[in-house]
C-alpha positions, -999 to 999 in steps of 0.1 A, spaced: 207 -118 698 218 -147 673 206 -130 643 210 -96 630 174 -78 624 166 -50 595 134 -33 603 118 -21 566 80 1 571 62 -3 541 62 17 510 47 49 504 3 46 506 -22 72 494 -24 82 533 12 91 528 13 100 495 -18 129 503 -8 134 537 -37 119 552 -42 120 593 -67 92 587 -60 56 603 -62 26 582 -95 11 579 -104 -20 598 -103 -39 564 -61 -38 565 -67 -63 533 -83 -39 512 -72 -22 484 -49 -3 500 -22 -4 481 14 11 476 17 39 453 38 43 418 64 66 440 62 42 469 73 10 446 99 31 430 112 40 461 113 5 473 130 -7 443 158 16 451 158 2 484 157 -33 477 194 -26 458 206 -9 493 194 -41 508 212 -62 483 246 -53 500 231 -60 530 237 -104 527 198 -104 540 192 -141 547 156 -141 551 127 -120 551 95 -117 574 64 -96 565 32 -84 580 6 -102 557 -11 -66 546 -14 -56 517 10 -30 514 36 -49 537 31 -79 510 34 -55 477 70 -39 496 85 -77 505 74 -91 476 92 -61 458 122 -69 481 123 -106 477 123 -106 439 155 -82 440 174 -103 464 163 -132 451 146 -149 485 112 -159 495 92 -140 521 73 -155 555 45 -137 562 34 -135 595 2 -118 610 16 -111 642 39 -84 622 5 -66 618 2 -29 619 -15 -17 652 -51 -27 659 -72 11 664 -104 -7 674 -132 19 668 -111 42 655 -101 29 623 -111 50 596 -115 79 617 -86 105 621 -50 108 637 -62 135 664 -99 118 674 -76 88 681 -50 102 700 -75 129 719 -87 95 734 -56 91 751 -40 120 782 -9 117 766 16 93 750 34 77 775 -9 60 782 -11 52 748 18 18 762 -11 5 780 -45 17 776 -65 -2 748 -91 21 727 -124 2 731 -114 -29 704 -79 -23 701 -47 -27 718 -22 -9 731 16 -9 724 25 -32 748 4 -53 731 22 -46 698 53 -50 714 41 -81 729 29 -99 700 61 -88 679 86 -93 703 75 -130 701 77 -134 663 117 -123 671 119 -152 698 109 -177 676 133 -163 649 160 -167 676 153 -202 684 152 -213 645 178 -191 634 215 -181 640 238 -156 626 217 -147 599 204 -114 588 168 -109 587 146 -82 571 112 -79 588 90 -58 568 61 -44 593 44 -9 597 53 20 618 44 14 656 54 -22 649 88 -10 635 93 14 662 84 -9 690 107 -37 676 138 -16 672 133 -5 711 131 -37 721 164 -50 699 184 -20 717 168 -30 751 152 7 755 129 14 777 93 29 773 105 63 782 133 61 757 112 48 730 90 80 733 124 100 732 130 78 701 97 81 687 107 101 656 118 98 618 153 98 623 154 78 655 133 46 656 105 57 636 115 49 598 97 75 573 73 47 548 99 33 529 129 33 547 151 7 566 165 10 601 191 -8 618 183 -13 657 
């Protein structure tokens, strides 16, 4: 890689906040919006970051994604490029519904890399689509340090793909601690 990435999931939401095993709803542009805790969190953040010489930032173009970067960008004194290809993942028919009706649709989790719930995609497809926003970034960009600001399976997926892992190791990965930052918090793949 030219660049060095910094992966950033999104501030704390009311699903987080209340522990909510509900998927987004379809409507990603709603009024879903981070909470008092989750923009206080992400202010602390941002000052980590500020150590961090962060050159540019990239954000999914949701709501909650632009409330974090924006929080982010003001702090470190940059603009933000928001790109819809940094989008959380696309549930299809289960938006709105919960966690488990979603993932009883799916045998286990290694399927979930490339079967597609009936209007969705699956994480290859995530991968896919993100993986390209980080070749264009290589292309226009070298030796900086670049913040993306995304969502969790976009995050995870991203950060695999920066340390070259493989599906199987992702899943290994697929935790907070590893590869899967908690909402709010930064990893660097």
């Amino acid at each position: 890689m030219n660049n060095k990435y910094i992966l950033l999931r999104h501030g704390e939401t009311m699903y987080q906040a209340k522990k909510l095993d509900i998927l987004y709803p379809k409507d990603e542009n709603s009024d879903i919006s981070i909470t008092e805790n989750g923009k206080k969190k992400i202010k602390i953040v941002a000052k980590e970051l500020k150590n961090k010489g962060i050159d540019l930032i990239y954000s999914s173009d949701y709501f909650r994604t632009k409330q974090t970067s924006k929080i982010i960008a003001e702090e470190l004194e940059l603009d933000v490029k928001f790109d819809s290809r940094l989008i959380d993942t696309n549930f299809g028919v289960f938006h709105g519904k919960t966690g488990e009706e979603y993932r009883k649709f799916f045998s286990d989790k290694r399927e979930r890399f490339f079967k597609r719930n009936p209007g969705g995609e699956s994480w290859r497809d995530v991968r896919e689509r993100t993986v390209v926003v980080i070749t264009e970034i290589e292309k226009e960009h070298n030796g900086k340090t670049i913040l993306i600001v995304s969502h969790a399976d976009p995050v995870w997926l991203l950060a695999g793909y920066l340390k070259g892992l493989s599906e199987d190791e992702l899943l290994e990965k697929r935790h907070i601690g590893g590869l899967w930052p908690d909402v709010g918090q930064y990893i660097e793949p």
